[in-house]
C-alpha positions as CSV (number, residue, x, y, z in Angstrom):
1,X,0.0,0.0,0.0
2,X,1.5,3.4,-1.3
3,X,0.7,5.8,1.9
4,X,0.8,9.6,1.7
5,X,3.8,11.9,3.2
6,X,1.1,14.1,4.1
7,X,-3.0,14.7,4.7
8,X,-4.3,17.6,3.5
9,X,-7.9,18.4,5.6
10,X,-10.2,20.7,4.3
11,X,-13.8,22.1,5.8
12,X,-16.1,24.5,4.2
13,X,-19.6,25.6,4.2
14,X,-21.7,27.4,2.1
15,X,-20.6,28.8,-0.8
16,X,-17.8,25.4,-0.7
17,X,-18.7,23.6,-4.1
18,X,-18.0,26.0,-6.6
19,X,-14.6,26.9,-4.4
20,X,-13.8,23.2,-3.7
21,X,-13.8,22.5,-7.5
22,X,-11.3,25.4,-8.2
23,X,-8.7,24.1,-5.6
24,X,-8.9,20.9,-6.7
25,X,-8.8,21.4,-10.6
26,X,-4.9,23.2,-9.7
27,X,-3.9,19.9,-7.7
28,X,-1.6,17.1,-10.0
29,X,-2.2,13.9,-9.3
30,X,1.5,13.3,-8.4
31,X,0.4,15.1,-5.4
32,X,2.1,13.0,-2.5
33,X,-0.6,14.0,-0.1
34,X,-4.2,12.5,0.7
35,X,-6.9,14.8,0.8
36,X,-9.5,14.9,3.2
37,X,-12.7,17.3,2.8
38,X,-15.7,18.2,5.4
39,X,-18.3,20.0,3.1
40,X,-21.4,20.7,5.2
41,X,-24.1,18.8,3.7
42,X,-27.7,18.3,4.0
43,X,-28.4,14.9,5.9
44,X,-30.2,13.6,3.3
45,X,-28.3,14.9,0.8
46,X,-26.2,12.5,-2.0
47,X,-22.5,12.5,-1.7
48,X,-21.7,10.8,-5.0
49,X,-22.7,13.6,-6.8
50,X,-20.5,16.2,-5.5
51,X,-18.1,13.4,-6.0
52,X,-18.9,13.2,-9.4
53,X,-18.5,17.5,-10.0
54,X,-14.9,17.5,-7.9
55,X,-13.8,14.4,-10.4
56,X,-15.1,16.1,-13.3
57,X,-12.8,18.8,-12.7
58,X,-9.8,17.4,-11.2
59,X,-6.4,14.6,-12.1
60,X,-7.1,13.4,-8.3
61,X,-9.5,10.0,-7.7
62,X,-12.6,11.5,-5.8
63,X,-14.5,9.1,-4.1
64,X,-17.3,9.5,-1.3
65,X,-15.2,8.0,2.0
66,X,-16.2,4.5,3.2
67,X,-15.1,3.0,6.8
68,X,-11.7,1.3,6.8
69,X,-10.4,2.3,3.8
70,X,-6.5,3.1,3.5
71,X,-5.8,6.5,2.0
72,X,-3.8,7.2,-0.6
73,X,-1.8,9.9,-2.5
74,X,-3.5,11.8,-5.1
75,X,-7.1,10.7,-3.9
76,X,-9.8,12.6,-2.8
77,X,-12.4,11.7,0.2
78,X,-15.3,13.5,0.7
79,X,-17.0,13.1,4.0
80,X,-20.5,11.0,3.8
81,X,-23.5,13.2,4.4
82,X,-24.2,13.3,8.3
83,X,-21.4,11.1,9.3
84,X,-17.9,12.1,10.4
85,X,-14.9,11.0,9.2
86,X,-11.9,10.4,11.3
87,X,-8.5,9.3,10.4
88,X,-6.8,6.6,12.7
89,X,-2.9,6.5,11.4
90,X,-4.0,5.5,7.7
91,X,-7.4,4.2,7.9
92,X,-10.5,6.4,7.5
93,X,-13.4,5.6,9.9
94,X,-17.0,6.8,9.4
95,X,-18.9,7.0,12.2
96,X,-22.6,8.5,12.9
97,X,-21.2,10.0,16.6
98,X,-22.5,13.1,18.2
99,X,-22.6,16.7,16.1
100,X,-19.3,19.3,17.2
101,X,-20.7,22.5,17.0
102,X,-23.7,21.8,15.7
103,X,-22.5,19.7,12.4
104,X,-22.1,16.3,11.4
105,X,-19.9,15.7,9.6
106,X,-17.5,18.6,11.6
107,X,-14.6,19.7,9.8
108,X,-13.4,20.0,13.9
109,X,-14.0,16.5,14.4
110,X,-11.3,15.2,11.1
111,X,-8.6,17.9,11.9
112,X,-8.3,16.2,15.2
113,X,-8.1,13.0,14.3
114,X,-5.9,13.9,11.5
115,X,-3.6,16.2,13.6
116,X,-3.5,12.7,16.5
117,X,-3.1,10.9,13.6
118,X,-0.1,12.7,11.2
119,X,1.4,15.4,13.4
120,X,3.6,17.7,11.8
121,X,2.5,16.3,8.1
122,X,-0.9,17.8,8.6
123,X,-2.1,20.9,6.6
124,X,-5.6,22.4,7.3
125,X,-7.4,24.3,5.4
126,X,-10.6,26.5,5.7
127,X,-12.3,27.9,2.9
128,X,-15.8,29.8,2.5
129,X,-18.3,29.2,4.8
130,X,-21.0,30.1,7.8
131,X,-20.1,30.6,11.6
132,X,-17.3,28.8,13.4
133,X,-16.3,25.0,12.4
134,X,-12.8,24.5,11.3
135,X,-11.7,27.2,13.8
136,X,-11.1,24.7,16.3
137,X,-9.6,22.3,14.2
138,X,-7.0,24.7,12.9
139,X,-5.8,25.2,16.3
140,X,-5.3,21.1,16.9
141,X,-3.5,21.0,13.6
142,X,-1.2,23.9,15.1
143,X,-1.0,22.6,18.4
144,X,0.6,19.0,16.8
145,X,2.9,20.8,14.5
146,X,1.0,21.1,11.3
147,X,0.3,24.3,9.4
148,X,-2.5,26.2,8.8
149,X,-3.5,28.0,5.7
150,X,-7.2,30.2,5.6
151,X,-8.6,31.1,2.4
152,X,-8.8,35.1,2.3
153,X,-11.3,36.8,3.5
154,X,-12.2,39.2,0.9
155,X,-12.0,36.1,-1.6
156,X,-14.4,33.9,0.4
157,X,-18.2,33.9,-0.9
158,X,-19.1,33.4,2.5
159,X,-15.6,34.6,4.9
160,X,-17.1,33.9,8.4
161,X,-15.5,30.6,8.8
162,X,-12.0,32.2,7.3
163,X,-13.0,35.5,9.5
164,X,-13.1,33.6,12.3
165,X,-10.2,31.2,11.9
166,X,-8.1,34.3,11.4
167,X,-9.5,35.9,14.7
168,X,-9.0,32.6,17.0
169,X,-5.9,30.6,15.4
170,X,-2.6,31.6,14.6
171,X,-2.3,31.1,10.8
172,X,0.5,30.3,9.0
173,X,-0.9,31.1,5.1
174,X,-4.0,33.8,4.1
175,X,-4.2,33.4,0.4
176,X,-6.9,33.7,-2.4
177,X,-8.1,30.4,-3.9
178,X,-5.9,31.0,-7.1
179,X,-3.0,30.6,-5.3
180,X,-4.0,28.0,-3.1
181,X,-3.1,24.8,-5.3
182,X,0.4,26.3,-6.0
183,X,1.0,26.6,-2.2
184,X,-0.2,23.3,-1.3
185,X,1.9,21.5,-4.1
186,X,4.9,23.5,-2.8
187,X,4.0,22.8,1.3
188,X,3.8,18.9,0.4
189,X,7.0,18.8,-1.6
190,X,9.3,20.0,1.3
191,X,11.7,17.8,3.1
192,X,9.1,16.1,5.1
193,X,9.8,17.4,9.2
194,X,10.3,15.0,12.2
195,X,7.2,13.5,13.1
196,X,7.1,12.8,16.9
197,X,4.5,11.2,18.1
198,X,5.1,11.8,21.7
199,X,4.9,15.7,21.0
200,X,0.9,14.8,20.4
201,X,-0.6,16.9,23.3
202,X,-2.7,14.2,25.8
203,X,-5.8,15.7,25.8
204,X,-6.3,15.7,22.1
205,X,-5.5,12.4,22.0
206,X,-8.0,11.7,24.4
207,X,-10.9,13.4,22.5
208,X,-10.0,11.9,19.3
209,X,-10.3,8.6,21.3
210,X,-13.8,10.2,22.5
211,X,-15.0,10.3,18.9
212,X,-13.6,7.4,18.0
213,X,-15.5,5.3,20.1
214,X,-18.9,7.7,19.4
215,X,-19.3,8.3,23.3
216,X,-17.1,8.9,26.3
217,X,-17.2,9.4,30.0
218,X,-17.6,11.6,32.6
219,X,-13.6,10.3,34.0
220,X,-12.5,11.0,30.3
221,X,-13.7,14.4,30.3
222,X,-13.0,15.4,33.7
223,X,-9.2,14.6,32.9
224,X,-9.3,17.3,30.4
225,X,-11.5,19.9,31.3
226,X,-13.5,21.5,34.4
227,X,-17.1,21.2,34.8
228,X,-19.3,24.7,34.7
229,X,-23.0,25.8,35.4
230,X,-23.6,25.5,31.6
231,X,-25.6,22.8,29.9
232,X,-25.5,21.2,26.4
233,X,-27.7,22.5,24.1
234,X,-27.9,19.0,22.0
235,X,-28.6,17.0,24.9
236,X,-29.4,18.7,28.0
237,X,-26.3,17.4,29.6
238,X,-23.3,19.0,31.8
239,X,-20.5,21.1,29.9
240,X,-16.7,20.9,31.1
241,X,-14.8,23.5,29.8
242,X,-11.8,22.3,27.8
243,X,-8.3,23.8,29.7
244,X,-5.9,23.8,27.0
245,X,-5.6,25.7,24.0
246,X,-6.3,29.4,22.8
247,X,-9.9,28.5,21.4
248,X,-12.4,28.7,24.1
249,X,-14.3,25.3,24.0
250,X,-16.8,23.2,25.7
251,X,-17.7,19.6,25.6
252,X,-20.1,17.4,27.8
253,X,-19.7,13.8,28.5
254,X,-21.6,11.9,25.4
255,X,-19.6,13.8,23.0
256,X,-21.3,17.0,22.3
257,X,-18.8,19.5,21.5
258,X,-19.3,23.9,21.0
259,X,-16.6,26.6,21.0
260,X,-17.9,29.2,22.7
261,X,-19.3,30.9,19.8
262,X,-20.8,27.8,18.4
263,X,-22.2,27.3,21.8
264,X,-23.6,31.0,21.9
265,X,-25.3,30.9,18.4
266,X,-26.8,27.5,19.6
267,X,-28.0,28.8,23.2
268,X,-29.5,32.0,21.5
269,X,-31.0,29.5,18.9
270,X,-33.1,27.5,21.6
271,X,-34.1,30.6,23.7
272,X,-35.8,32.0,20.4
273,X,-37.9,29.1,19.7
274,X,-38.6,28.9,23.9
275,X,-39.8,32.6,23.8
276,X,-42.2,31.2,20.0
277,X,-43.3,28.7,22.3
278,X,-44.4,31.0,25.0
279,X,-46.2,33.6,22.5
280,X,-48.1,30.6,21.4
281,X,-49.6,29.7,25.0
282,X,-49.9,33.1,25.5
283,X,-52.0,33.7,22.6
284,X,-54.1,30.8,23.3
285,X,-54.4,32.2,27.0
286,X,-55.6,35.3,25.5
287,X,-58.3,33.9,22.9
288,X,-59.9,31.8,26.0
289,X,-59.8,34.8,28.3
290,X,-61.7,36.5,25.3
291,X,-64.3,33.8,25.4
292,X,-64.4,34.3,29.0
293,X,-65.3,37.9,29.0
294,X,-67.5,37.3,25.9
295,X,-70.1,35.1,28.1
296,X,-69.4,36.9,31.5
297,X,-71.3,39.7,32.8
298,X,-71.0,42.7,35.2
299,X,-67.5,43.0,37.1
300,X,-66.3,39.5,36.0
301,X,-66.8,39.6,32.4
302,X,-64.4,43.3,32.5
303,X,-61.9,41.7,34.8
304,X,-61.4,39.1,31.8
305,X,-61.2,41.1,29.3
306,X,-59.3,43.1,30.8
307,X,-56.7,40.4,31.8
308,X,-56.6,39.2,27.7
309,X,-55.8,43.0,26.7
310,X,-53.1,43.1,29.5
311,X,-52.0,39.4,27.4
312,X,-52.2,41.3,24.4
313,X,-50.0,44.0,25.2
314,X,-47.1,41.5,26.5
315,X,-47.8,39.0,23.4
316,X,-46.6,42.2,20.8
317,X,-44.1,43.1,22.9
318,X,-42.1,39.6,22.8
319,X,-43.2,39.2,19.1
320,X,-41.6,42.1,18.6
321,X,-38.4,41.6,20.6
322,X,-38.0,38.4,18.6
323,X,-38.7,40.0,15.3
324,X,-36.1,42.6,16.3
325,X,-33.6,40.5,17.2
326,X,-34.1,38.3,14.1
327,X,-33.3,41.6,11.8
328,X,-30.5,42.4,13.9
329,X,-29.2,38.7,13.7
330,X,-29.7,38.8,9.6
331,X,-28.6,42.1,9.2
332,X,-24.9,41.1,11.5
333,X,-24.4,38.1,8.9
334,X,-24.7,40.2,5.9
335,X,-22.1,42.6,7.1
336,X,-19.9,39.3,7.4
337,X,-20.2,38.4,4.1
């Protein structure tokens, strides 16, 4: 089996396809690298047809990643919708374990595994996209040696996963995508550095073990991180925070994993539908406390209706809170991209 000097990783989000096939159409097939792509993907989406577009336009061998397969040079594996993909030395694993930052597959979730995995011989890469994943991941990389290249900003169709990257990680290369080909060929055809294994920091071997076997426990977690008043907002469950690295992140014990910003957009997300929920009851409070009044007479009757106007006036308040908020949420993302 011919296996690669080094894996490339690469996550992206919306906007990813169209960019995906550019970077791979300036990539030779001599390339002595695997590459490894998260593209966020719809759960019931079909793989083999982004497959088929990335082939169509590229020397490399795409094929939708299948469990226990050895990578190879020059090949291309795309992560199966809503399943991760890990990399265990050179073996890919596919596994349906819980979402990181709200995605499945997680482009955080493969540079972990790949940065346990190859160390130093790692390059990560971030292209367009939504919100935070990657960000994360780009810091493992660094944090085992590898390097760390961003697509730029102002080249991105969608630059909050570079933006954000760029704000959290220490990046090595910020270059458009018509230079990024020519910078990977040259990164992977460098004397190869010492790998040394023993340099892997503990605790992301540990949560790369985590994911690898779907769920942990509470031991596990405690060893790397310190449990806070917060809960997850997949399961319900306890959140540790994680004690090393720059990137402020959170995991709880079945495998649930946030930064903090991933974490805060997901928090905000389940306090708006609570306060939908609540406008609801309290409409349907208000339309019986309206019948009420209707069929009541003297002092009762106005009390009613008094108490459904009183509803009323709290009901377009919240609506229009949430309303607010919503604008001021949609208008924040359009000034990002």
């Amino acid at each position: 089996m011919n296996f690669p000097s080094y894996v490339i990783v690469i996550g992206t989000s919306a906007g990813g396809m169209p960019a995906l096939t550019e970077l791979v159409s300036q990539l030779p097939a001599s390339i002595p690298a695997a590459i490894l792509v998260v593209q966020h993907l719809a759960p019931e989406s079909s793989g083999e047809a982004l497959v088929n577009r990335l082939a169509h336009h590229s020397q490399l061998k795409c094929q939708l990643a299948t469990d226990q397969t050895f990578i190879e040079p020059g090949h291309l594996y795309l992560a199966p919708p809503d399943r991760h993909m890990l990399l265990r030395e050179n073996r890919l694993l596919i596994t349906k374990g819980p979402r990181e930052n709200g995605y499945r597959p997680a482009a955080d979730t493969l540079f972990r595994s790949a940065a346990v995995s190859f160390g130093s011989n790692v390059i990560g890469v971030v292209l367009t996209g939504l919100l935070h994943d990657g960000t994360a991941g780009l810091e493992f990389i660094k944090r085992c040696g590898g390097t760390a290249v961003v697509q730029a900003p102002y080249d991105a169709e969608y630059p909050s996963m570079p933006e954000s990257a760029l704000r959290n990680v220490d990046i090595d290369y910020t270059v458009p995508l018509a230079h990024m080909g020519g910078l990977l060929v040259e990164l992977t055809n460098n004397q190869l550095p010492p790998q040394e294994l023993a340099a892997i920091p503990k605790d992301l071997q540990t949560e790369a073990a985590i994911a690898e076997r779907v769920v942990g426990t509470i031991n596990e977690v405690q060893e790397i991180g310190h449990q806070v008043a917060i809960t997850c907002s997949d399961c319900g469950g306890t959140l540790w925070q994680l004690n090393q690295g720059n990137v402020l992140r959170f995991r709880c014990h079945t495998g649930h994993a946030f930064t903090a910003e991933a974490l805060l957009d997901a928090e905000q997300s389940s306090l708006e539908e609570t306060l939908w929920v609540a406008i609801r009851m309290m409409e349907e409070r208000k339309i019986l406390l309206t019948s009420m009044a209707s069929r009541g007479s003297g002092s009762w009757g106005v009390q009613q209706e008094e108490r459904a106007e009183e509803l009323k006036h709290h009901i377009n308040r919240l609506r229009e809170f949430l309303l607010n908020g919503s604008s001021n949420t949609s208008a924040k993302q359009a000034s990002t991209e």
